[in-house]
N, CA and C atoms as an extended XYZ file, in Angstrom:
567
Properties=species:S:1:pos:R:3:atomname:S:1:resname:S:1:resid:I:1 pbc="F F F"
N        92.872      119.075       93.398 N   UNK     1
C        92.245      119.031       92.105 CA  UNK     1
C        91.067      120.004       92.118 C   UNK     1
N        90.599      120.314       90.930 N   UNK     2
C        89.764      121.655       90.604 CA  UNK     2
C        89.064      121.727       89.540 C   UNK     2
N        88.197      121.165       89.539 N   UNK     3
C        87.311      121.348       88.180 CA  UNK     3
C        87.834      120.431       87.088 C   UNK     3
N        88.994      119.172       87.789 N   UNK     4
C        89.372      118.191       86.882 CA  UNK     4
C        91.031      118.840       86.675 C   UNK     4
N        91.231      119.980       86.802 N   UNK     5
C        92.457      120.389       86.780 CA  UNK     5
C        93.210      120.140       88.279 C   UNK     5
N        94.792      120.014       88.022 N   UNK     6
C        95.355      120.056       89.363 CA  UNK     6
C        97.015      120.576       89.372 C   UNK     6
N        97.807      120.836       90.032 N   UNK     7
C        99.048      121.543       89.837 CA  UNK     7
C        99.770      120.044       90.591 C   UNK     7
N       101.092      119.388       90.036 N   UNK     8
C       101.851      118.720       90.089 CA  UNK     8
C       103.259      119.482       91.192 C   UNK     8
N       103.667      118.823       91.681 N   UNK     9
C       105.042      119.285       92.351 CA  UNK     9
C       105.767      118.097       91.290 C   UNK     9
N       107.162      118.834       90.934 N   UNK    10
C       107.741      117.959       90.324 CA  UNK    10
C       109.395      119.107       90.775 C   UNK    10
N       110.439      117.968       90.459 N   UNK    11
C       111.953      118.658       91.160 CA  UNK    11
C       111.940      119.881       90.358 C   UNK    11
N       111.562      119.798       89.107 N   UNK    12
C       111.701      121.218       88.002 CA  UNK    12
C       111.058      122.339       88.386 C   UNK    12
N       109.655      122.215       89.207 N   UNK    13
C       109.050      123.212       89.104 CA  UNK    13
C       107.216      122.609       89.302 C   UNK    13
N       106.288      124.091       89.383 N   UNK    14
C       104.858      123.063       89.522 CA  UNK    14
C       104.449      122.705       88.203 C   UNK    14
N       104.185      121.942       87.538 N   UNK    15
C       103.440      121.333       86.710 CA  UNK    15
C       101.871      121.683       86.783 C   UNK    15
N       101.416      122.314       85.534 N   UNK    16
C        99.754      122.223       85.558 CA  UNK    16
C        99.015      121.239       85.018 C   UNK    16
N        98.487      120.281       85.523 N   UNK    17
C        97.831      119.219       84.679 CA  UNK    17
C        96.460      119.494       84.264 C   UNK    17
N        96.229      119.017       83.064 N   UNK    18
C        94.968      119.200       82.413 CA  UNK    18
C        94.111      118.185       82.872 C   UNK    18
N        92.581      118.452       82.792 N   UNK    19
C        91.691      117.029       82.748 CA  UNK    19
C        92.450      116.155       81.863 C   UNK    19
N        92.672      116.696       80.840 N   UNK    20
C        92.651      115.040       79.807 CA  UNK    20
C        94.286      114.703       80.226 C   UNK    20
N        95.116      114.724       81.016 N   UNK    21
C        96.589      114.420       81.556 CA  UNK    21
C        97.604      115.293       80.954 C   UNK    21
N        97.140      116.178       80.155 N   UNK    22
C        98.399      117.029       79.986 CA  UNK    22
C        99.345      117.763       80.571 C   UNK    22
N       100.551      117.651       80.078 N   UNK    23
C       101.102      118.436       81.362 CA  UNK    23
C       101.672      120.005       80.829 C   UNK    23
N       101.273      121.242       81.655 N   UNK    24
C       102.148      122.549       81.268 CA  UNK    24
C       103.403      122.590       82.316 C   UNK    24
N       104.688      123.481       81.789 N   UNK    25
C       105.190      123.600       82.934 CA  UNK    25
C       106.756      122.835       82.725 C   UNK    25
N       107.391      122.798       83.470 N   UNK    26
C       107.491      123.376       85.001 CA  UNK    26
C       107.015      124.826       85.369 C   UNK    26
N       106.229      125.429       85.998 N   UNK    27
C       106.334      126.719       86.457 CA  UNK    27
C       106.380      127.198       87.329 C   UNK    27
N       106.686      128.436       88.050 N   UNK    28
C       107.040      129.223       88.978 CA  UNK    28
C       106.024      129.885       89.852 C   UNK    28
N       105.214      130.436       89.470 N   UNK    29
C       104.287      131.025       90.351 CA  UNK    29
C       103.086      131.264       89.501 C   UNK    29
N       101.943      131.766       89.895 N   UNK    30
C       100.674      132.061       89.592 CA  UNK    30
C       100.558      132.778       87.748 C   UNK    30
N       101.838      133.358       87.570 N   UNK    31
C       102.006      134.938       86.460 CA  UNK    31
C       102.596      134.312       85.581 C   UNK    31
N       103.278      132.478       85.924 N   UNK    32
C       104.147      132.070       84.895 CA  UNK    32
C       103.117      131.118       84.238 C   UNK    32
N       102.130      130.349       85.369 N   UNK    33
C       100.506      129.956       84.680 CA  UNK    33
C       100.212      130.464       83.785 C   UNK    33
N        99.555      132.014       84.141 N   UNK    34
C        98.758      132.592       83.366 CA  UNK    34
C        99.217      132.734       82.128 C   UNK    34
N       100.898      133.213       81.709 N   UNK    35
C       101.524      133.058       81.022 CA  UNK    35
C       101.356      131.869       79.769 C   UNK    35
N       101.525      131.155       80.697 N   UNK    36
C       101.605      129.303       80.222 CA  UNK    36
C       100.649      129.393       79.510 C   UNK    36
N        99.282      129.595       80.013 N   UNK    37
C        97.814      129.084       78.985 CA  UNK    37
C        97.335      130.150       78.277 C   UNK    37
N        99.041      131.349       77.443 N   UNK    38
C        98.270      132.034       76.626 CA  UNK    38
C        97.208      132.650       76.908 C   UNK    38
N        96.276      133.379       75.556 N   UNK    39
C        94.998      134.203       75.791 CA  UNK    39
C        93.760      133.705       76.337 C   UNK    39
N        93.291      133.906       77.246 N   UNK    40
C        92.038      133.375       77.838 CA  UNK    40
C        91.005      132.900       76.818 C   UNK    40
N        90.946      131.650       77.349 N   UNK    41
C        89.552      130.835       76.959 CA  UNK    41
C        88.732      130.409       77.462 C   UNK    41
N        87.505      129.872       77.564 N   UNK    42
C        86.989      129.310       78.759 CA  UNK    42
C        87.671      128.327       79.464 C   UNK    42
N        88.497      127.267       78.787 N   UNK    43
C        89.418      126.777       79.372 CA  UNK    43
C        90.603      127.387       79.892 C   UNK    43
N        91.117      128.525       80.019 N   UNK    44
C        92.210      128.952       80.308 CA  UNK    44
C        91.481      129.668       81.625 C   UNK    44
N        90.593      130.103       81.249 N   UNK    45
C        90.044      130.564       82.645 CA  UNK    45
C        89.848      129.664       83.579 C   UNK    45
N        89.092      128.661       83.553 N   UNK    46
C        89.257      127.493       84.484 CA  UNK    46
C        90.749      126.696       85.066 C   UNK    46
N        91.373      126.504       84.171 N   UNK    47
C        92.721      126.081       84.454 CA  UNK    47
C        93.525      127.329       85.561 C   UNK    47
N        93.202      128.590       84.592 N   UNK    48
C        93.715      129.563       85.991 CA  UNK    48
C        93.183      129.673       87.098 C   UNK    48
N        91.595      129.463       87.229 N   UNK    49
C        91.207      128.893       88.424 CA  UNK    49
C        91.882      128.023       89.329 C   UNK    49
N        91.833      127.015       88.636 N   UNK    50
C        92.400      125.846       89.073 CA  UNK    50
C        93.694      125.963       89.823 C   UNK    50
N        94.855      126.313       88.829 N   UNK    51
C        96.042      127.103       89.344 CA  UNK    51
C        96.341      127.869       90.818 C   UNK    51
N        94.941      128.478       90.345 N   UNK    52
C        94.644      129.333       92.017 CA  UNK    52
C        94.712      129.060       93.119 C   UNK    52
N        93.687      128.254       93.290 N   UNK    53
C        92.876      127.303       93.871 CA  UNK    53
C        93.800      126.282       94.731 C   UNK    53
N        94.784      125.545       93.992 N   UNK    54
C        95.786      124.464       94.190 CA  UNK    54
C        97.089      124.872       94.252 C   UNK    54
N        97.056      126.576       93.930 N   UNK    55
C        99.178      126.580       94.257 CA  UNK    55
C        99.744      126.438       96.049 C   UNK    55
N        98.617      126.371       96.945 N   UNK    56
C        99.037      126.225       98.003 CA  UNK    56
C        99.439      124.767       98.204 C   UNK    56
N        98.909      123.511       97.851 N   UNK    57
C        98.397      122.310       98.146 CA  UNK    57
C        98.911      121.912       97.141 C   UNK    57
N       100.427      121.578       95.994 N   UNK    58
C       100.401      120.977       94.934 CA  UNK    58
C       100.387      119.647       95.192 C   UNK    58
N       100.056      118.864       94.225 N   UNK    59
C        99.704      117.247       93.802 CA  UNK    59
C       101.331      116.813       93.706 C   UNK    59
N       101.648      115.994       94.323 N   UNK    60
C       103.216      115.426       93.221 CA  UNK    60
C       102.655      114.799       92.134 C   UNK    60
N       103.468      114.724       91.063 N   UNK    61
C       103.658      114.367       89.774 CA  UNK    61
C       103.740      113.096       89.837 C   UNK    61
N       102.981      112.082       89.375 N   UNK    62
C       103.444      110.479       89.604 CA  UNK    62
C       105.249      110.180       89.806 C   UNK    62
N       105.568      109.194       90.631 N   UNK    63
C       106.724      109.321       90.468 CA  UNK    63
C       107.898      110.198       91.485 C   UNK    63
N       107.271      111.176       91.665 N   UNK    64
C       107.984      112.264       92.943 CA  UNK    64
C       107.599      111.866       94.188 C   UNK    64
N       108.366      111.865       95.463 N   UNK    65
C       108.207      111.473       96.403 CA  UNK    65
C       106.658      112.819       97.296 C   UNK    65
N       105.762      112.448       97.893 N   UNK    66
C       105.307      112.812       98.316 CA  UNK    66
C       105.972      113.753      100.144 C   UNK    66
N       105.613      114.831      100.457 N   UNK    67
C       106.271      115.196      101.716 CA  UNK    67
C       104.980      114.739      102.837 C   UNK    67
N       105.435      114.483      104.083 N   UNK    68
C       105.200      114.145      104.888 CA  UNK    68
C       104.011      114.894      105.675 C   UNK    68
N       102.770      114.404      106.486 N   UNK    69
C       101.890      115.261      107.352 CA  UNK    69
C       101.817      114.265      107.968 C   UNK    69
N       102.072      114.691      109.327 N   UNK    70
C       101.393      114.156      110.792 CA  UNK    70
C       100.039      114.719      110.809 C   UNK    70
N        99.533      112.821      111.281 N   UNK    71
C        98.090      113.048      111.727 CA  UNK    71
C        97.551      113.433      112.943 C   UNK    71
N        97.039      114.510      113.946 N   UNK    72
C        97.082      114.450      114.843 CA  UNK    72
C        95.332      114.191      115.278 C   UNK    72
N        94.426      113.324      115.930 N   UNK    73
C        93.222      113.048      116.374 CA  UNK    73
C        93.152      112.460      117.360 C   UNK    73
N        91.980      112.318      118.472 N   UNK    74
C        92.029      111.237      119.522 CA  UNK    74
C        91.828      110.218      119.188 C   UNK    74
N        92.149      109.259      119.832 N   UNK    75
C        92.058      107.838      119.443 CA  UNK    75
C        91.305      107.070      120.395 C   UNK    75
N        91.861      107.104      122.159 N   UNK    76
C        91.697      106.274      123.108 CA  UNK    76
C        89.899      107.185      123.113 C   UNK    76
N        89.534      105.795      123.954 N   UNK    77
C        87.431      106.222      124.690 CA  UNK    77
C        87.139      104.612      125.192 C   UNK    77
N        85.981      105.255      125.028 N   UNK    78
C        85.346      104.255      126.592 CA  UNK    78
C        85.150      103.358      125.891 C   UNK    78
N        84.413      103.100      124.862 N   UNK    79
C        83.709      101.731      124.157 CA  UNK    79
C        84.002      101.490      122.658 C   UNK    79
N        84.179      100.635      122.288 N   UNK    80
C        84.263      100.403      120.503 CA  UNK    80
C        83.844      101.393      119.528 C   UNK    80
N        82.459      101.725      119.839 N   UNK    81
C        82.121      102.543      119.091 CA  UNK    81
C        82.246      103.976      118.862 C   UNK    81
N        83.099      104.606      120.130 N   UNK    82
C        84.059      105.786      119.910 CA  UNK    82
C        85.092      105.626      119.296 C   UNK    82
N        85.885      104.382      119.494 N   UNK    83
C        86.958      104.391      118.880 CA  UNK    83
C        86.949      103.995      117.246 C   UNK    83
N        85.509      103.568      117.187 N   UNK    84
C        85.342      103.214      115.879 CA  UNK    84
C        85.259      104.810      114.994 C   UNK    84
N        84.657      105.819      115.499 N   UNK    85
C        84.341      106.799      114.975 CA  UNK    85
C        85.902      107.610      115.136 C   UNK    85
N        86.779      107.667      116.608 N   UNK    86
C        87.867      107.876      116.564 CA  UNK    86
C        88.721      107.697      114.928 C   UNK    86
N        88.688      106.485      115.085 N   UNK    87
C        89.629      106.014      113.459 CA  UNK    87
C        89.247      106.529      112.526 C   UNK    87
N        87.828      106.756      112.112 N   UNK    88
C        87.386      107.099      110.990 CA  UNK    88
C        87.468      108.676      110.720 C   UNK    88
N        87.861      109.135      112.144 N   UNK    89
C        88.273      111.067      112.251 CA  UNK    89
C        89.394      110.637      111.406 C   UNK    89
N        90.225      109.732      112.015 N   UNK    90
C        91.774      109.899      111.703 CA  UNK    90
C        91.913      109.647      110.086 C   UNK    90
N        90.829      108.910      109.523 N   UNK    91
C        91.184      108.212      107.772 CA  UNK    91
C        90.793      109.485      107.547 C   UNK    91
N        89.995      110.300      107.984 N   UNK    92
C        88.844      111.565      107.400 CA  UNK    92
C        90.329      112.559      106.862 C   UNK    92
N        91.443      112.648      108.080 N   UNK    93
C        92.415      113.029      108.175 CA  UNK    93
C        93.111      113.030      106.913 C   UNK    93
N        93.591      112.199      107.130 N   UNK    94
C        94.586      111.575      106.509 CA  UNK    94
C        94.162      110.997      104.545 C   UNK    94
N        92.746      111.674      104.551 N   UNK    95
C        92.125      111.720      103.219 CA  UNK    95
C        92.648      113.096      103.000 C   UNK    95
N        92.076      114.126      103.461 N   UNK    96
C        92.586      115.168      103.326 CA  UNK    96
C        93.946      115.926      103.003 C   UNK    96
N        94.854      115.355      103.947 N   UNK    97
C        96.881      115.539      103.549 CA  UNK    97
C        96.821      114.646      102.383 C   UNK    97
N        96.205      113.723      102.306 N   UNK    98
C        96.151      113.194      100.919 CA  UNK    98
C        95.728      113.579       99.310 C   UNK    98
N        94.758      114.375       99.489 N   UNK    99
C        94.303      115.181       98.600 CA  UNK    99
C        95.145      116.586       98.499 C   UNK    99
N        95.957      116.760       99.779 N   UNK   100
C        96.609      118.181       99.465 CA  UNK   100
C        98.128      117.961       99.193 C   UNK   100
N        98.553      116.384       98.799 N   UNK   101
C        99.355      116.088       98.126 CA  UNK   101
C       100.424      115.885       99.456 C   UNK   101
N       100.200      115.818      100.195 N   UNK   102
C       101.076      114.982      101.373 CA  UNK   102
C       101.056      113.471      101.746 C   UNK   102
N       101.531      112.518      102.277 N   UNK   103
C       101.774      110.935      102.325 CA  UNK   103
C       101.270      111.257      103.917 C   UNK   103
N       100.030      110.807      104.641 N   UNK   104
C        99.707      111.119      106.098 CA  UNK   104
C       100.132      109.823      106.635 C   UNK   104
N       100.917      110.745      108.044 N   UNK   105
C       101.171      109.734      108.534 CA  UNK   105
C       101.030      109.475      109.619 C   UNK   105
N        99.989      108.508      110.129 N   UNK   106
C        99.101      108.072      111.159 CA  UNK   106
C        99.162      106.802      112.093 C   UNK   106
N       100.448      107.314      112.989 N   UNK   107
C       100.965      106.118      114.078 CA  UNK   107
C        99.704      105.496      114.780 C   UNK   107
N        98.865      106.238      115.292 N   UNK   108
C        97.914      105.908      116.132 CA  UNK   108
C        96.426      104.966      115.641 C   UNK   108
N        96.865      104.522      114.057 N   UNK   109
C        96.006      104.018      113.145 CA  UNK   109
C        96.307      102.877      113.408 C   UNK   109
N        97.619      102.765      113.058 N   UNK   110
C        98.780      101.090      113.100 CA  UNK   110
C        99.136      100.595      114.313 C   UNK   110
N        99.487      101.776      115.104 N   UNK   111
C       100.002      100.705      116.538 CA  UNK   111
C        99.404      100.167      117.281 C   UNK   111
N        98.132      100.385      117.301 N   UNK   112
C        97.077       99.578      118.435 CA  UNK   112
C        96.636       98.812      118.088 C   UNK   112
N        97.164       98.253      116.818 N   UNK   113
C        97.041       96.381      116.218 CA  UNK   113
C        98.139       95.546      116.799 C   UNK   113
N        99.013       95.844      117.443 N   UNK   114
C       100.069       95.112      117.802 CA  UNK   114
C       100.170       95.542      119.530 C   UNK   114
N       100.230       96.799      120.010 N   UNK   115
C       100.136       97.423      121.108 CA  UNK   115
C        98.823       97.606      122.129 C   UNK   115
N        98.926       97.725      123.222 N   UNK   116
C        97.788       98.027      123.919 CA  UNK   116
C        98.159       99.969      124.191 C   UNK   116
N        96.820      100.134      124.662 N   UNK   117
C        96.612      101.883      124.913 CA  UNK   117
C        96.770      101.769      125.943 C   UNK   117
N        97.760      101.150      127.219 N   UNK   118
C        97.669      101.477      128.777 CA  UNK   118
C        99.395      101.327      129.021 C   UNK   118
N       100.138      102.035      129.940 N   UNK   119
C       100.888      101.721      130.900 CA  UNK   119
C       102.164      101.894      130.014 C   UNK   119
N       102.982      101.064      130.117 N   UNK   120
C       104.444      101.227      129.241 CA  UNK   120
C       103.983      101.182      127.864 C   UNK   120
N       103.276      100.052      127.371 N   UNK   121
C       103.087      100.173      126.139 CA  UNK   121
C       102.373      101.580      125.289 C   UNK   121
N       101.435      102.218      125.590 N   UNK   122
C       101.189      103.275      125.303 CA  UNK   122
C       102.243      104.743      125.529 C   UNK   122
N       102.713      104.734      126.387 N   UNK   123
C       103.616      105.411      126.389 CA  UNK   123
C       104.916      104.739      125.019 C   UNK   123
N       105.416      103.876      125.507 N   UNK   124
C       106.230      103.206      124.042 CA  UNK   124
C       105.561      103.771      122.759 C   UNK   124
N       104.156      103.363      122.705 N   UNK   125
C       103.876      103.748      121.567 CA  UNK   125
C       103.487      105.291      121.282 C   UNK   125
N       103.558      106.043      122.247 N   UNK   126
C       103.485      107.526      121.599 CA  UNK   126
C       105.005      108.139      121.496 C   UNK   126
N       105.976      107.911      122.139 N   UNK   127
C       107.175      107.894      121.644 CA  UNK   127
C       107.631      107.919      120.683 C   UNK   127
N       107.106      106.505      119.893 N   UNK   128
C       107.515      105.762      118.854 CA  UNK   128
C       106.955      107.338      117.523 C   UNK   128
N       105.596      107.531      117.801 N   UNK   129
C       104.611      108.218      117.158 CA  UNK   129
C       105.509      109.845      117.151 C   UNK   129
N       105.859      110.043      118.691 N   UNK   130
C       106.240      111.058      118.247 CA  UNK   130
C       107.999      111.982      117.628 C   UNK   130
N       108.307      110.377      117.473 N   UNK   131
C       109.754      110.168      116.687 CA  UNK   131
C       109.348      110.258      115.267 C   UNK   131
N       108.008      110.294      114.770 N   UNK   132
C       107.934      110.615      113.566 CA  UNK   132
C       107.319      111.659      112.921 C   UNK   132
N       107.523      112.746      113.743 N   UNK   133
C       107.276      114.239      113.739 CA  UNK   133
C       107.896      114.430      113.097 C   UNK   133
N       109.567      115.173      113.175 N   UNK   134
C       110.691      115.470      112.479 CA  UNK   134
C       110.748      115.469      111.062 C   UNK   134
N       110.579      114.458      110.471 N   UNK   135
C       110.739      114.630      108.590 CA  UNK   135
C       109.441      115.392      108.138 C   UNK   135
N       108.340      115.134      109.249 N   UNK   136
C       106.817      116.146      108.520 CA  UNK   136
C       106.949      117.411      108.205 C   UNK   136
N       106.231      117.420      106.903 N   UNK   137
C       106.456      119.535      106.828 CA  UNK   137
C       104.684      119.688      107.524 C   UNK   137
N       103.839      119.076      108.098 N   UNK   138
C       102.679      120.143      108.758 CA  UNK   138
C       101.983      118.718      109.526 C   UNK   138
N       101.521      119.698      110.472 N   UNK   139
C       100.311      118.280      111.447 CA  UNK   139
C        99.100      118.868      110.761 C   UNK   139
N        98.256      117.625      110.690 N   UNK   140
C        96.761      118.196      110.320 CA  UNK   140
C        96.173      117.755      111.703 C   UNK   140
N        95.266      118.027      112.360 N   UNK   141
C        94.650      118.078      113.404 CA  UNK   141
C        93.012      117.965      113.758 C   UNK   141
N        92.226      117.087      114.143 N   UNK   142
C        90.981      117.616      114.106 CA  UNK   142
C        90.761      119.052      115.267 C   UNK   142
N        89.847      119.481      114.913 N   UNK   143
C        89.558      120.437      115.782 CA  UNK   143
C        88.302      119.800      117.192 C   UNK   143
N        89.395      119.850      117.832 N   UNK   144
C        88.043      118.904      119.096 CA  UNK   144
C        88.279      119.954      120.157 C   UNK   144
N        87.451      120.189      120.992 N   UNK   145
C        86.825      120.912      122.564 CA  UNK   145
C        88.070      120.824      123.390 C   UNK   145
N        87.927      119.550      123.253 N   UNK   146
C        89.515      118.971      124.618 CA  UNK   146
C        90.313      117.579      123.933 C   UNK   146
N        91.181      117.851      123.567 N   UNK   147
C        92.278      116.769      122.921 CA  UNK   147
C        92.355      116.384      123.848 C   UNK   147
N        92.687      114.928      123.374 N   UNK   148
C        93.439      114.127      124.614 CA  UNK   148
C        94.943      114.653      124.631 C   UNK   148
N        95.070      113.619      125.817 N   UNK   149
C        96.541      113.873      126.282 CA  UNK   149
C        97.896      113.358      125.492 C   UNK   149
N        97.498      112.300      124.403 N   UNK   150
C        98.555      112.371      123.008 CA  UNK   150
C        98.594      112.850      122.160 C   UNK   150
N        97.196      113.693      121.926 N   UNK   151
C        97.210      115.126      120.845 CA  UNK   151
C        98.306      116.238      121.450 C   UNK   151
N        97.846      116.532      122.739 N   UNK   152
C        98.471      117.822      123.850 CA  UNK   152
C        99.731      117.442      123.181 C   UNK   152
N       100.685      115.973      123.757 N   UNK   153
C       102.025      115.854      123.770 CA  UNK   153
C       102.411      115.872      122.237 C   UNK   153
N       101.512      115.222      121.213 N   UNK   154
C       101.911      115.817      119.925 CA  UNK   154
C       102.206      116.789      118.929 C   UNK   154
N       100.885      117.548      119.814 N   UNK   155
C       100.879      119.177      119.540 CA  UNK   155
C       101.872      120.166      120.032 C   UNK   155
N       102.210      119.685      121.052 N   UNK   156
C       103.638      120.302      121.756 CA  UNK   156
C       104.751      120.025      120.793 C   UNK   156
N       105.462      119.248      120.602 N   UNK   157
C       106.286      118.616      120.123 CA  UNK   157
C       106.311      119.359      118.458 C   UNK   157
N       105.067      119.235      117.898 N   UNK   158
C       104.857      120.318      116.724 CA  UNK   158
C       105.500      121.591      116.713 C   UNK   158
N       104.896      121.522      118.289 N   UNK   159
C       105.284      123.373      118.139 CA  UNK   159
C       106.699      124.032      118.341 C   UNK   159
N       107.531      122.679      119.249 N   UNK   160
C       108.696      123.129      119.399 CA  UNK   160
C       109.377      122.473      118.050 C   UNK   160
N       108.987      121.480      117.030 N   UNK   161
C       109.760      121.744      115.665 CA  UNK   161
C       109.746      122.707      114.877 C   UNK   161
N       108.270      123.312      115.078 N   UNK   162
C       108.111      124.671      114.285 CA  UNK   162
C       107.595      124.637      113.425 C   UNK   162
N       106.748      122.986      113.077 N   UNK   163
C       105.796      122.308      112.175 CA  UNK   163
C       104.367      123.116      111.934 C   UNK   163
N       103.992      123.873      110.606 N   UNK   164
C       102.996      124.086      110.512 CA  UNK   164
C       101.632      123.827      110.476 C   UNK   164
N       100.242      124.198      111.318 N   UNK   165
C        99.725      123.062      111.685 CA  UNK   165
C        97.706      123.757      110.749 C   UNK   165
N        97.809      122.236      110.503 N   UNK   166
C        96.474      122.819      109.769 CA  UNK   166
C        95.088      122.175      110.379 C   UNK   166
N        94.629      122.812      111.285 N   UNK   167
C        93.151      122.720      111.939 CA  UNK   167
C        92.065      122.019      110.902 C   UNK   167
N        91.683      120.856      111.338 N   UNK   168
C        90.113      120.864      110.569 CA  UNK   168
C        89.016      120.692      111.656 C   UNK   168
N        87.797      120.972      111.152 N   UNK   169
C        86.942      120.909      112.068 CA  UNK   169
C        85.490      119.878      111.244 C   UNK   169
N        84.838      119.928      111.984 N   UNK   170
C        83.954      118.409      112.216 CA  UNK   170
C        83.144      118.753      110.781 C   UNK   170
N        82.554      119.806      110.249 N   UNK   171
C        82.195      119.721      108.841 CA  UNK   171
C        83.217      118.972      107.348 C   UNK   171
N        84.509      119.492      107.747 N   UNK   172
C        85.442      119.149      106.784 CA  UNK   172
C        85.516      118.192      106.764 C   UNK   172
N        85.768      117.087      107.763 N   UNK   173
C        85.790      115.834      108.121 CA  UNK   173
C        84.666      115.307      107.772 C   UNK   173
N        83.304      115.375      107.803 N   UNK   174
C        82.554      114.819      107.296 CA  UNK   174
C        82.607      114.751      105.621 C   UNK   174
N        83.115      116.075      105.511 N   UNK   175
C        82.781      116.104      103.495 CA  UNK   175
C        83.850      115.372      103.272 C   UNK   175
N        84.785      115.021      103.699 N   UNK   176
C        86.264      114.033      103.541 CA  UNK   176
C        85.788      112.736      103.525 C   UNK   176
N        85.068      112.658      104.250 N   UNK   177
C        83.980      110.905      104.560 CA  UNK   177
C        83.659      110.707      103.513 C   UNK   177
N        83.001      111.332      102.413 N   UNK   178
C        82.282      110.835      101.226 CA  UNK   178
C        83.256      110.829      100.303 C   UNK   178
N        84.882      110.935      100.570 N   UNK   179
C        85.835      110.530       99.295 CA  UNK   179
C        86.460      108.962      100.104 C   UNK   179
N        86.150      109.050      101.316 N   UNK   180
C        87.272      107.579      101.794 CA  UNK   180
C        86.448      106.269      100.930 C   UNK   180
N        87.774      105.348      100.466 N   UNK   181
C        86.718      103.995       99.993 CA  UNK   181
C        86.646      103.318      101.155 C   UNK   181
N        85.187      102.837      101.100 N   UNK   182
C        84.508      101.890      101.973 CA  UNK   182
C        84.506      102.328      103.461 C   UNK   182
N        84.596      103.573      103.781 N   UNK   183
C        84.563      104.662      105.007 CA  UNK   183
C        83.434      105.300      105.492 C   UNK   183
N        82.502      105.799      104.393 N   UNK   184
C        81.560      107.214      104.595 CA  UNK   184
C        80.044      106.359      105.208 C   UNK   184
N        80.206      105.228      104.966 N   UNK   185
C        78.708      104.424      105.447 CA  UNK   185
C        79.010      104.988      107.030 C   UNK   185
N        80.154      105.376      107.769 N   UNK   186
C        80.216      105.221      109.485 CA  UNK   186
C        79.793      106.590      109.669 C   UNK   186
N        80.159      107.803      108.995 N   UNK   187
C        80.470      108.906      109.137 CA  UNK   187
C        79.005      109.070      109.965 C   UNK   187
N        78.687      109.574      110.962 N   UNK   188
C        77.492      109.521      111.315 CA  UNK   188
C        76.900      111.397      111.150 C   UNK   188
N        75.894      111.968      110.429 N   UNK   189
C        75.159      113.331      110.017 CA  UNK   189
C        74.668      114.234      112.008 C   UNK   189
């Protein structure tokens, strides 16, 4: 989204949505936009902004199935309160494929409510995690110094699907903190 404007994925084509919910479209590329909103107005200029801005990242259209992003972050540490900040990398995540119109999907969020992080079970559970690579079209990733060793094996596994992978780093993640609900109180400055 962009100034209240945002571009829709829909089976027809991208959709341009207006602030007030209108929809232009189906359209094709950037020239069939510009097209679309007629002679420039101040609103047409913004909307082509907008257009701009969002033809990489479209929104689905209520209703259209969203495509898939693997979350990739560390999880395992020494005490609660890494792992507390751990998770909150991963929602930071997974706000983000969310806003860029992907469904994130974050094994390492869910399984360590039922699973432990040691021995067969951790192994089971990165397995499990990384059986759900395959349908993703991109990993999002934090950008950390030294991944752990289920980022490494996830990141591998990326690379031999051929999954495109989108780096964030510790600023982005913070400005992502102030859209999660009931999240950004942890985010620590």
């Amino acid at each position: 989204m962009y100034r209240g404007w945002q571009l829709s994925q829909h089976p027809d084509g991208l959709l341009l949505v207006a602030p007030s919910g209108t929809y232009h479209g189906p359209l094709d590329d950037f020239n069939t936009i510009l097209d679309a909103l007629g002679p420039l107005t101040s609103a047409s200029e913004l909307a082509s902004e907008a257009a701009f801005h969002a033809l990489e990242h479209p929104v689905p259209a209520p209703g259209v199935p969203r495509p898939r992003a693997y979350i990739c972050s560390p999880f395992a540490a020494r005490d609660g309160e890494s792992v507390a900040q751990h998770v909150l990398w991963t929602q930071c995540l997974a706000r983000l494929a969310w806003e860029d119109g992907y469904w994130p999907v974050a094994p390492h969020l869910y399984a360590p409510q039922w699973l432990t992080d040691a021995g067969e079970e951790r192994a089971t559970g990165l397995a499990w995690g990384l059986g759900l690579l395959p349908p993703c079209r991109v990993v999002y990733s934090f950008s950390v110094d030294r991944p752990s060793r289920g980022m490494i094996e996830e990141l591998a596994e990326a690379s031999r699907l051929s999954l495109p992978l989108r780096t964030v780093a510790y600023a982005e993640l913070a400005e992502a903190a102030g859209r999660l609900p009931h999240a950004a109180f942890l985010f620590a400055s």
